[in-house]
C-alpha positions in Angstrom: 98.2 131.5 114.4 95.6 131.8 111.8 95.5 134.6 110.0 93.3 135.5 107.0 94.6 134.4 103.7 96.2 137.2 101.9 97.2 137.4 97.7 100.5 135.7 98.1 100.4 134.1 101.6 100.8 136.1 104.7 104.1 136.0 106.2 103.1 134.6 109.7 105.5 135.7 112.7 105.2 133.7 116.1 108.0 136.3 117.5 107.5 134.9 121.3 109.0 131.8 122.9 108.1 129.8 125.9 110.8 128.0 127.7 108.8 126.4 130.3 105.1 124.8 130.7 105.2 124.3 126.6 102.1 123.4 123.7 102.2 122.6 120.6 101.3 125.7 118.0 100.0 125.4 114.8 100.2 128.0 112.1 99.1 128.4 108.3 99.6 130.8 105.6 97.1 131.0 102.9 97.9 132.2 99.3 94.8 133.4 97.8 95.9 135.0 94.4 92.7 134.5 92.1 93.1 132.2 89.6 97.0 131.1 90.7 100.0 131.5 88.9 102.0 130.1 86.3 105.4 129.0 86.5 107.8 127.3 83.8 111.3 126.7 85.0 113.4 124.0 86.8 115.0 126.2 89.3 113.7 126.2 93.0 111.8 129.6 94.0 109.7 130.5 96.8 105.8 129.5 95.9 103.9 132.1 93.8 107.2 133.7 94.0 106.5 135.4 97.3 108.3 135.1 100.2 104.8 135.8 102.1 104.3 132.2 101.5 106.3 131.6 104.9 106.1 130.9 108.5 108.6 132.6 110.9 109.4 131.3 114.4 111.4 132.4 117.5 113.5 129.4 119.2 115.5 130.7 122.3 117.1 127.7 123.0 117.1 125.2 120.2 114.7 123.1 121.2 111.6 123.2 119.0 111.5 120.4 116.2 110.5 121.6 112.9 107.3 119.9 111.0 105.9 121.6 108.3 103.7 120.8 104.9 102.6 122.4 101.9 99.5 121.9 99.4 99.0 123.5 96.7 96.5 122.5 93.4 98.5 121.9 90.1 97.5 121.7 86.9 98.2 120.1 84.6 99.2 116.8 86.5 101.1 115.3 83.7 104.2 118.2 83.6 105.5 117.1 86.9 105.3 119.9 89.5 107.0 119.9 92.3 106.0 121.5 95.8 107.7 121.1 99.1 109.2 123.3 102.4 112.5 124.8 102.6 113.8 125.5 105.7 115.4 128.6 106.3 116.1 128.6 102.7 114.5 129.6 99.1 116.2 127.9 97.3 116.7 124.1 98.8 113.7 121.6 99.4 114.3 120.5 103.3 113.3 116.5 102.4 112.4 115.6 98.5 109.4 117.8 97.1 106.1 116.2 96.6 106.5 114.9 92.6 103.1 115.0 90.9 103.3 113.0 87.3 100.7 111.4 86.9 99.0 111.1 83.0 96.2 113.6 82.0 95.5 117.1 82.3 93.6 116.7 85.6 94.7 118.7 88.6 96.1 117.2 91.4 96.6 118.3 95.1 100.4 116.9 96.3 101.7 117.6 99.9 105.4 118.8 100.4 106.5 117.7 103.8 109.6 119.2 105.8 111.2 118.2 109.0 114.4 119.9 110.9 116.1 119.6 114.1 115.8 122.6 116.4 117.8 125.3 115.4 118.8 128.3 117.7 117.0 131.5 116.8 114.9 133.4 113.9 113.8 130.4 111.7 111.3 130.3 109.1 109.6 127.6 106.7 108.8 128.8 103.0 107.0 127.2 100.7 108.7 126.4 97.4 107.7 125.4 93.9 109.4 124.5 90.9 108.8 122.4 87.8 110.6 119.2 86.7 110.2 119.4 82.5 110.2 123.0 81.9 106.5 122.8 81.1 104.0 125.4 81.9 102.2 124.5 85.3 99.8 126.4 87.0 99.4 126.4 90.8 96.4 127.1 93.0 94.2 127.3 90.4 91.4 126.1 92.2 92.1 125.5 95.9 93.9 127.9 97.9 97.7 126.8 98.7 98.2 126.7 102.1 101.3 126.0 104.3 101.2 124.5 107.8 103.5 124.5 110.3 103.2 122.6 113.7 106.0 124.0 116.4 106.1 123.0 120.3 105.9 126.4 122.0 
């Protein structure tokens, strides 16, 4: 499931499930707002503040493990951005977000990684920002965030 990119990601929906004879699936959702965004507070949010930046997913019977990552650029490096994946929440990181700390005003390009046990029904994984000094970051300024999913259908 690869859809085009879309200005603040594309909301992906794999809506069917197969119970028997089952593949892997991979999906992405691309944010490709020109120039990216800014964002300046502590608190969790959903990437680019858009809940398009998200993957949804049907399991019938519990039984599809949950791998996902997010990359986005940011910029500066030295403010400490923080990306990662929340599953089936805005608000929560699933496993610690991808800290990016590092001295200069270079960009940088960290991964957010999330991992769940199967869970029974309409799920989703959402990319999430946030910032850990209160700083001014900006995100995708020059590479295209993109979130990947990998399900086993």
């Amino acid at each position: 499931m690869q859809p085009a990119g879309a200005s603040g990601g594309s909301n992906n929906i794999i809506g069917l499930f197969n119970a028997y004879n089952r593949v892997k699936a991979y999906a992405r959702s691309i944010d490709t707002r020109s120039g990216g965004w800014i964002y300046s507070s502590t608190t969790v949010r959903e990437a680019d503040g858009s809940s398009s930046n998200r993957i949804s997913f049907l399991d019938g019977l519990g039984v599809i493990p949950i791998y996902a990552q997010y990359t986005a650029g940011v910029y500066p490096a030295s403010n400490n951005g923080l990306i990662g994946v929340g599953i089936n929440s805005t608000t929560t990181f699933s496993q610690p977000p991808a800290y990016y700390g590092a001295s200069g005003p270079s960009q940088s390009s960290p991964t957010g990684i999330g991992m769940s046990y199967p869970i029974v029904g309409l799920n989703y994984v959402q990319a999430l920002e946030a910032n850990n000094s209160n700083a001014t970051i900006s995100y995708g300024v020059s590479e295209n965030p993109t979130l990947y999913a990998t399900l086993e259908y």
